[in-house]
C-alpha positions in Angstrom: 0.0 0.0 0.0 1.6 3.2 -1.0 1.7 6.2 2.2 -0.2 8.9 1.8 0.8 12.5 2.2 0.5 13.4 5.4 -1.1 17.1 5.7 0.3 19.0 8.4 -2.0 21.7 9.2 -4.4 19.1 10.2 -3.7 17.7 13.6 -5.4 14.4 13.4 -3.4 13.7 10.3 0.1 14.6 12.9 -1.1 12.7 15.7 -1.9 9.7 13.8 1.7 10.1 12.0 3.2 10.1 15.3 1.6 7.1 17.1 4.0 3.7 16.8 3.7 1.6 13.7 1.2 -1.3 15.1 -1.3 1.4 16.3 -0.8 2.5 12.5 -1.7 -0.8 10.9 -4.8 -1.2 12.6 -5.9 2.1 11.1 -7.1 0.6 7.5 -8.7 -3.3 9.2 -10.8 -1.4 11.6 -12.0 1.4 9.6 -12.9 -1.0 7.5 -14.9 -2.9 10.0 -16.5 0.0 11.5 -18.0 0.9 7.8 -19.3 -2.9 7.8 -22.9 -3.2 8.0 -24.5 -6.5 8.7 -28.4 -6.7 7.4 -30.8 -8.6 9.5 -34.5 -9.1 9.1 -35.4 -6.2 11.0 -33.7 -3.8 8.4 -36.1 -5.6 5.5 -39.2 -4.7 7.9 -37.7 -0.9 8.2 -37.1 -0.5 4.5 -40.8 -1.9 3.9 -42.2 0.9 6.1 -40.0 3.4 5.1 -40.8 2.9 1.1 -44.5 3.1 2.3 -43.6 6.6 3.9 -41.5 7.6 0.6 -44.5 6.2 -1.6 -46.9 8.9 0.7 -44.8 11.7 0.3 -45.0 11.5 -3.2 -48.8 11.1 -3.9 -50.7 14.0 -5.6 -53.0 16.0 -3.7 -54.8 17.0 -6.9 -54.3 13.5 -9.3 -56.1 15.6 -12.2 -52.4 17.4 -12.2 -48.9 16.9 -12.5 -46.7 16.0 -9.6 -45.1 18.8 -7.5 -43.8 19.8 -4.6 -47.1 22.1 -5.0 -49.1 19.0 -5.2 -48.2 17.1 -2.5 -50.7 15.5 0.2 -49.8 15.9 3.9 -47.0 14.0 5.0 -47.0 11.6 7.7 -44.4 9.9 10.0 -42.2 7.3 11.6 -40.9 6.6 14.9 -38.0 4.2 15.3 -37.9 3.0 18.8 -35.6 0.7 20.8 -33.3 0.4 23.7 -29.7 2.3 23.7 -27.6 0.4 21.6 -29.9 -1.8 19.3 -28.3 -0.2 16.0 -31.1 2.5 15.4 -29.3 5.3 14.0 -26.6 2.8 12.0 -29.9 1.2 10.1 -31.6 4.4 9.3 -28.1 6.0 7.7 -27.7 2.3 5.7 -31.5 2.6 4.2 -30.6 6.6 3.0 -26.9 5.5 2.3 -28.2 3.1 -0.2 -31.8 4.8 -1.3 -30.6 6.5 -4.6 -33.2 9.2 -4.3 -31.8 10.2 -0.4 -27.7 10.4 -2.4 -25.6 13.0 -0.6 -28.1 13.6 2.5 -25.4 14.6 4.9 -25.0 17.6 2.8 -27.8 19.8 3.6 -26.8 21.8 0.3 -27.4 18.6 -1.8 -30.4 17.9 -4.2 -31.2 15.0 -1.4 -34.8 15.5 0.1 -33.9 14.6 3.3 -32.4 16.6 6.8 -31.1 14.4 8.6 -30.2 15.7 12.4 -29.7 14.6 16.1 -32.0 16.3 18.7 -29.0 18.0 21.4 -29.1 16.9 25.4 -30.8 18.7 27.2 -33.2 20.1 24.2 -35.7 22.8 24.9 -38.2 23.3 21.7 -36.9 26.3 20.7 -33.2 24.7 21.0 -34.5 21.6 18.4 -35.8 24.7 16.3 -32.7 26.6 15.9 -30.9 22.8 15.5 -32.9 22.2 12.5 -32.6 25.9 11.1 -28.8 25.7 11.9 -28.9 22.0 9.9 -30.4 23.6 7.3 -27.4 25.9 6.7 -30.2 28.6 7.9 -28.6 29.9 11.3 -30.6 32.4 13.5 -29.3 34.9 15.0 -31.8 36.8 16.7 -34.4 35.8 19.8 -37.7 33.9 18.1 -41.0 32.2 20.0 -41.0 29.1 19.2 -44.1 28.9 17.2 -42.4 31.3 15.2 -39.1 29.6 14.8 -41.8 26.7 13.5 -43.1 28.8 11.1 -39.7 29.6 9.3 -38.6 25.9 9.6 -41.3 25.3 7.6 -40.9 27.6 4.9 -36.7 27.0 4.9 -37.4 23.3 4.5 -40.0 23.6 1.5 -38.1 26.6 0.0 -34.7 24.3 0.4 -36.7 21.4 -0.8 -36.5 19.3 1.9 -39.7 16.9 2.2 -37.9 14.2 4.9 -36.8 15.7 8.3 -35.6 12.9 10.5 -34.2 13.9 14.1 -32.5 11.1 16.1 -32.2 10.9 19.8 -35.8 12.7 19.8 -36.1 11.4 23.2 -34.2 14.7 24.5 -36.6 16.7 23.2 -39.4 15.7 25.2 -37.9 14.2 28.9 -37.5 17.0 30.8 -40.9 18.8 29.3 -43.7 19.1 31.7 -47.1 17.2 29.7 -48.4 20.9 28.8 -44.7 21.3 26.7 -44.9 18.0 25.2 -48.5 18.5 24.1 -46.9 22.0 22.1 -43.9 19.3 20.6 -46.1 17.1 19.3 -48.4 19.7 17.8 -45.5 21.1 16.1 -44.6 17.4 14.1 -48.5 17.7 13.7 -48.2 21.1 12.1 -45.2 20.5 10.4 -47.0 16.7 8.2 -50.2 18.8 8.0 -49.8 22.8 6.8 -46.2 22.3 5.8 -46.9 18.3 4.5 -43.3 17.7 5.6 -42.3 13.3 6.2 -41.3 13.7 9.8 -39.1 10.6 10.9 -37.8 10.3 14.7 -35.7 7.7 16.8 -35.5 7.2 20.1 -35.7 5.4 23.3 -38.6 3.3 24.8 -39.4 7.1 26.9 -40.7 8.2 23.6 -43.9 5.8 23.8 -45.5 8.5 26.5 -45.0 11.2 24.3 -46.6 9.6 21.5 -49.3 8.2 22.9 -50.1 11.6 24.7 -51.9 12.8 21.3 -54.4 10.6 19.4 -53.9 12.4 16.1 -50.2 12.5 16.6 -50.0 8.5 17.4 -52.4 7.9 14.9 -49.9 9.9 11.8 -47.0 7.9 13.4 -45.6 4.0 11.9 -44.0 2.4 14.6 -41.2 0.3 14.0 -39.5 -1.5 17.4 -36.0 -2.7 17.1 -35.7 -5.6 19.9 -32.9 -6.2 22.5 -31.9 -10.1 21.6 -32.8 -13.3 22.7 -31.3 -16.6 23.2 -32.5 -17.4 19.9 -30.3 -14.8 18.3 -27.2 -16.9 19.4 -26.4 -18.2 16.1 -26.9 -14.3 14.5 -24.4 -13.2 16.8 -21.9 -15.9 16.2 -22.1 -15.2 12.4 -21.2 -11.5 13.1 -18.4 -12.2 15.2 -17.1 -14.3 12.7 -17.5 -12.3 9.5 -16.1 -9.2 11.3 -12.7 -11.9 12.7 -12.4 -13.2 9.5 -12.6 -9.4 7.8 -9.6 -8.3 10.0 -8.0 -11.6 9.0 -8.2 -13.2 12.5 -9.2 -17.2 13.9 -11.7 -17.6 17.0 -10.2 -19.6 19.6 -12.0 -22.6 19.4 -12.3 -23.2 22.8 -13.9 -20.0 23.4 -16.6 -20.5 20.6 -19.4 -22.2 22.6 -19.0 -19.1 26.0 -18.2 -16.4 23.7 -21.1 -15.6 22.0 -23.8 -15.4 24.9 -21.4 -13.3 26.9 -21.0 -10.9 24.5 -24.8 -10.6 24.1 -25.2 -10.1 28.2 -22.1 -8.2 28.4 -23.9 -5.7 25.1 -27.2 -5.6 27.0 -28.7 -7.6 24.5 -28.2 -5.1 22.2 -27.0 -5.7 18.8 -24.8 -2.6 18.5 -23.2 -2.7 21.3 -22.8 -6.2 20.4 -21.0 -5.0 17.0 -19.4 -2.0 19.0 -18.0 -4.3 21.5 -16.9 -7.3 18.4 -14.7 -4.1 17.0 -13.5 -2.9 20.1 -12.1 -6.5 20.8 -10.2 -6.8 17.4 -8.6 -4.0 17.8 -7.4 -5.2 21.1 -6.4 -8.2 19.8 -4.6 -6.6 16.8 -2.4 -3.8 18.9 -1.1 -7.0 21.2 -0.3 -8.5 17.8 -2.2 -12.0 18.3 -3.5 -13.9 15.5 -6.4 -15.3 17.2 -9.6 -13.7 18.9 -10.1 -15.1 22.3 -13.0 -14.0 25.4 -9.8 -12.4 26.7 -10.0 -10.0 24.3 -13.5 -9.2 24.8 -13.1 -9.2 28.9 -10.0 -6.7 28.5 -12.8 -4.2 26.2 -15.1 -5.0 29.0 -12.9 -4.0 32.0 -11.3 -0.8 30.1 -14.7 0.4 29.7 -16.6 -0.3 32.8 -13.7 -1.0 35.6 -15.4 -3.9 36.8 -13.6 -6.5 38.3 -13.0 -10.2 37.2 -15.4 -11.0 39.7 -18.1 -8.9 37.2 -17.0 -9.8 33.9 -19.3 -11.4 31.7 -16.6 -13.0 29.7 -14.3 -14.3 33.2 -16.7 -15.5 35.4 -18.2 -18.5 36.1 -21.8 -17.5 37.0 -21.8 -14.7 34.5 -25.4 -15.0 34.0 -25.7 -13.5 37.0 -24.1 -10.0 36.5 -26.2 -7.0 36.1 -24.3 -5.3 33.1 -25.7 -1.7 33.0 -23.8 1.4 30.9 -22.5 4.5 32.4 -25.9 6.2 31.4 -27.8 3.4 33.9 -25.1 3.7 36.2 -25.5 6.7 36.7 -29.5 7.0 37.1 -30.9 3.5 36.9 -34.4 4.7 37.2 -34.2 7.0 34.1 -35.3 10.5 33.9 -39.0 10.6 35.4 -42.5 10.6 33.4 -43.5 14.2 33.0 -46.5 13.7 34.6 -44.8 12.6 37.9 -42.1 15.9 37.8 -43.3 17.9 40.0 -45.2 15.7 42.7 -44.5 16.5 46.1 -43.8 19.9 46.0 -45.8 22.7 47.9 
């Protein structure tokens, strides 16, 4: 492989051209893992709701005339909900990666009718306004209500055209509203699929179920499409990830470690295929900066320790009742309870 030209007025380019040699072969095997995207069934059931969504936006209000973005009926919308970790955001940017119509969405500039954003933490609704202004390439400078920063997303995104606004990590928007606040949230995705017939698509946490269900019309414009934590059945899906991903970096699977290793990871990733992928990755690279050849549970318990600072007693992949450890992430470390229902906030005070 021939070196590239290292440029010097950018410093990731320096720092990467100063690390030691074996953190410098890893660069091109797990890059190339981290772009690999492994299709289950559940992204053939998202593509078939999504094409019915696409196949909305572009019906004619008025069939006696031409299509237009004039003669458009009302858009509707799409919530993608599952746990942290379950692959979400990775499986909407594959269908719009590979959905010829949706080419070059990242670039707001591009002819793609799709902005594509991720709500901030915390996110107020006029924050999630100025977000999608600012996506827009539309930045406001001046102090705006939010029903008027509403107004003007509106317009920007038909004047742009963008007919598909999809917001990721929507649950921000709405966990620290009180039920009065979400009620004005949802009947701004209301307003924006009815007056400005915009395709609204969100993703989020479980929390987001409330919020939906808070407003009839609202629930009732919204395709829901769950994305599961595994099961024990999904053993044998996990196993073939690991080994396409090992035998992509150009590694063997200790074959002593292949009938524990796969339903540890899945504990250790909270049943979560991402984090299973996430944590598959992780390991490789471990194994390839200590310069093995084959991928062991070792590898996986050393990513495991690094990122939590448990213990071998608490290690899915060392110890012998492993079944039994509660693996949580930072996030549930942190507040296992998660943030409270908006109709609880506020109890108890005087």
């Amino acid at each position: 492989m021939m070196n590239k030209p290292i440029n010097h007025n950018d410093p990731i380019a320096r720092l990467r051209a100063t690390l030691p040699e074996q953190f410098g072969n890893q660069y091109g095997t797990i890059e190339a893992l981290r772009t690999k995207f492994v299709r289950t069934e559940r992204e053939g059931q998202l593509a078939e709701q999504m094409n019915l969504l696409i196949n909305n936006a572009v019906q004619c209000r008025d069939p006696n005339l031409p299509p237009s973005l004039d003669n458009r009926i009302e858009g509707k919308g799409l919530a993608l909900i599952g746990p942290t970790g379950v692959g979400k955001t990775t499986s909407l940017r594959d269908f719009f990666r590979n959905h010829a119509v949706f080419s070059g969405y990242r670039d707001a500039a591009s002819a793609s009718p799709l902005l594509w954003l991720s709500a901030p933490s915390p996110c107020t609704i006029i924050q999630l306004g100025r977000k999608i202004l600012i996506a827009s390439g539309y930045p406001l400078e001046r102090e705006l209500p939010a029903h008027r920063i509403f107004e003007i997303v509106g317009q920007r995104l038909n004047a742009m055209p963008k007919i598909v606004l999809a917001i990721e990590e929507f649950q921000h928007v709405v966990h620290n509203l009180s039920e009065k606040d979400q009620q004005a949230v949802a009947d701004i995705l209301k307003h924006l699929m009815e007056v400005e017939r915009i395709t609204v698509i969100i993703s989020g946490i479980e929390t987001l179920l409330p919020f939906l269900a808070l407003d009839p019309q609202l629930d009732r414009r919204m395709t829901k499409v769950y994305f599961h934590r595994l099961t024990p059945t999904d053993t044998p899906k996990v196993a073939d990830m690991v080994h396409a991903y090992a035998e992509e970096a150009g590694l063997e699977i200790a074959y002593s470690d292949e009938e524990v290793l796969f339903p540890r990871l899945m504990h250790a990733s909270l049943q979560a295929w991402g984090l299973s992928i996430e944590n598959t990755i992780s390991a490789i690279a471990c194994c390839k900066q200590k310069g093995d050849t084959t991928l062991t549970k070792d590898h996986f318990a050393s990513v495991y320790a690094a990122k939590t600072g448990k213990a071998v007693p608490e290690n899915p992949f060392l110890a012998d009742r492993w079944h039994e450890i509660v693996c949580k992430t930072a996030v549930h470390e942190a507040d296992a309870a998660g943030p409270p229902l908006a109709t609880e906030r506020g109890k108890g005070r005087r």
